[in-house]
N, C-alpha and C positions, 0 to 999 in steps of 0.2 A: 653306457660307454663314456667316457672321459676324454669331454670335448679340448682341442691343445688350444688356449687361450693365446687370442687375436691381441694384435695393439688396434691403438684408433686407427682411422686411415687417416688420417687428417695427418696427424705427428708423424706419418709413417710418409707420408708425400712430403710434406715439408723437410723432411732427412734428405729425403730419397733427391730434391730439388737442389742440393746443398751438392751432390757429383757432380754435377752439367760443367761450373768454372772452375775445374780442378786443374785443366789445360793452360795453366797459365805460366807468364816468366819465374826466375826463380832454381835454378840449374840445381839438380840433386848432386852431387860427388861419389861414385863409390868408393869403397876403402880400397879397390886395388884396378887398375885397371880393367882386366877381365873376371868381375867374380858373379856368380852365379846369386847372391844375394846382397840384400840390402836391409840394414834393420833404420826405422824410422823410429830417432828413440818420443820424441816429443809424441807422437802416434802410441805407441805400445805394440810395435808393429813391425815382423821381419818377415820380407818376400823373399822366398826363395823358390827359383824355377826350374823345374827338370832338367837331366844333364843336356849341354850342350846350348844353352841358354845363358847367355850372361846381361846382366846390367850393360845399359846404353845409357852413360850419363850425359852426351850431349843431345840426349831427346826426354827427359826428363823433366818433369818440373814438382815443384813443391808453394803452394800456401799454407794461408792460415786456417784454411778448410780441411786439407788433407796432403796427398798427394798423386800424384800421374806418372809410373814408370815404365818405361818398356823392357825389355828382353830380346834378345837377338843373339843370331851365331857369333859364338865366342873366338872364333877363329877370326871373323871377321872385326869383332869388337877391341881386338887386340893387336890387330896383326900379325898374328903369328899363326902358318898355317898349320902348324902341330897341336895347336890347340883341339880341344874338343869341339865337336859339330852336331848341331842337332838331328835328330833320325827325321824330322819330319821339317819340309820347306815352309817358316812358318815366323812370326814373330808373335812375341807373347806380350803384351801391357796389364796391368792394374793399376786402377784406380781406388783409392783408398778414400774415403771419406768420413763425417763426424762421424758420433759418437750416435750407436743407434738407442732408439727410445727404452728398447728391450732386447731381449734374445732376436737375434734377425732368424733365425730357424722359426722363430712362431710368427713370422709375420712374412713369409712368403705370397700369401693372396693378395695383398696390401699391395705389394711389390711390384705382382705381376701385373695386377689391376694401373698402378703407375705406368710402368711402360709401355701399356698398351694405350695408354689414353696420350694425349695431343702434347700434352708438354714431355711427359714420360719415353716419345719418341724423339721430340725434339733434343732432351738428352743425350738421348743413344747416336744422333749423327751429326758423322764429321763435321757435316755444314751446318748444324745446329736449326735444320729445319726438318719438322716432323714427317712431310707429304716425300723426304727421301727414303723413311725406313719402312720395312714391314716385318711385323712379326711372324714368323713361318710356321713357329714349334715351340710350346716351352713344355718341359718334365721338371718334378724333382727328384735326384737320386743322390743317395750319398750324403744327404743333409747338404744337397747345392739346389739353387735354381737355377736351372739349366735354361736359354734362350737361344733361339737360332733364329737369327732377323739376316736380313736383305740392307746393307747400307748402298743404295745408290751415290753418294756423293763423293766428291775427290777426295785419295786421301793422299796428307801429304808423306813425303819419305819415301819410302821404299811404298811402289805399286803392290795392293793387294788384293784378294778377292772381295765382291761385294758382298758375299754369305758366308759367315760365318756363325761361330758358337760362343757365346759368353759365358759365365759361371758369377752367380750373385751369392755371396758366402757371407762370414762375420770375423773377423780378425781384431782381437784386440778390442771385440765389445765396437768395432767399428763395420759398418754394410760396408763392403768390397765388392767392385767387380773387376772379375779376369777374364782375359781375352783370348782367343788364340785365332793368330789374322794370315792364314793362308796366302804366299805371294801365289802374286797375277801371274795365271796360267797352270799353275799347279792343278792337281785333283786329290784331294784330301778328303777319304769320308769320314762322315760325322762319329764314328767310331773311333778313329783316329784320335779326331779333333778332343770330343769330351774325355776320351782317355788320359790325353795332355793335360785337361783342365782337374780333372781329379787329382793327376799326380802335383800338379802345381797348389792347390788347393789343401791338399795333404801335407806337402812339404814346408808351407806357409802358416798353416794352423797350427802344425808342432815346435816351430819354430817360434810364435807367436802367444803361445800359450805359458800363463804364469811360472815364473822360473823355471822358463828353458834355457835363461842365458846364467843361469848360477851354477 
């Protein structure tokens, strides 16, 4: 049987160490007030998020790492309550980051193995310390790494749940994760939630992939 060839773990942490300060100043623009996507040309990289989901570009930020965008109700992002609403109470962010070593599809163990070790969590939370997350669940499905962790710690913006579902993909030959951040109080099951993160994940890849903008 035709083993799928691993990267190092070492290059694969070292990438993977390169999202944790993607949170930083740096305000993204979208091209229209309320649009549903955003292409990152210096990236090679256009997010686009399921309907009722639009760019929040004053919660956005961009370096010379990657980038960090959110998504939220279009109605809301706009003003305008004719606008599109999303079916599920929820915000969506991605994180975009370098340039991975290889196909991020062959190096999901790497991955997981990161996250679940002491820096690898400290990444994953808001408060950038590790003893706030816990990992609950990860699957692959879909050619996604799917995570479902417990973030104990404040988040700012808009209140949200402390459980949710992540999706660690590859966009543009860069490791991606997407989020989907259930507001405080909601009950969203995990059904729901990775549902969202497929369609977001889907609509980002094709978007994203070699001359879809020609």
């Amino acid at each position: 049987m035709t083993q799928t060839p691993r990267l190092p773990a070492r290059r694969t942490r070292l990438t993977l160490a390169a999202l944790a300060p993607l949170v930083l100043a740096g305000c993204l623009a979208a091209t229209t007030p309320a649009s549903d996507r955003i292409t990152l040309a210096e990236e090679g990289v256009t997010l686009a998020a399921p309907a009722g989901f639009c760019v929040d570009p004053k919660t956005s930020r961009k370096s010379r790492e990657g980038a960090f965008v959110i998504f939220a109700n279009c109605a809301a992002i706009s003003g305008d309550p004719a606008a599109p609403r999303p079916a599920q109470p929820a915000i969506l962010s991605a994180t975009v980051g370098p340039q991975s070593p290889g196909p991020v599809g062959e190096s999901f163990a790497p991955i997981e193995d990161f996250f679940r070790s002491e820096a690898g969590r400290a990444a994953l939370a808001r408060s950038g310390e590790a003893n706030d997350v816990k990992i609950l669940k990860t699957q692959v499905s879909d050619g996604l790494l799917l995570i479902k962790l417990r973030d104990g710690s404040v988040a700012e913006g808009a209140p949200v749940e402390p459980v949710y579902w992540r999706a660690i993909t590859g966009l543009g030959g860069r490791i991606t994760a997407l989020s989907v951040l259930p507001l405080q109080g909601t009950q969203m099951q995990d059904a729901s939630q990775i549902e969202i993160l497929r369609a977001f994940a889907a609509r980002s890849q094709q978007l994203s992939a070699p001359g879809a903008g020609s």
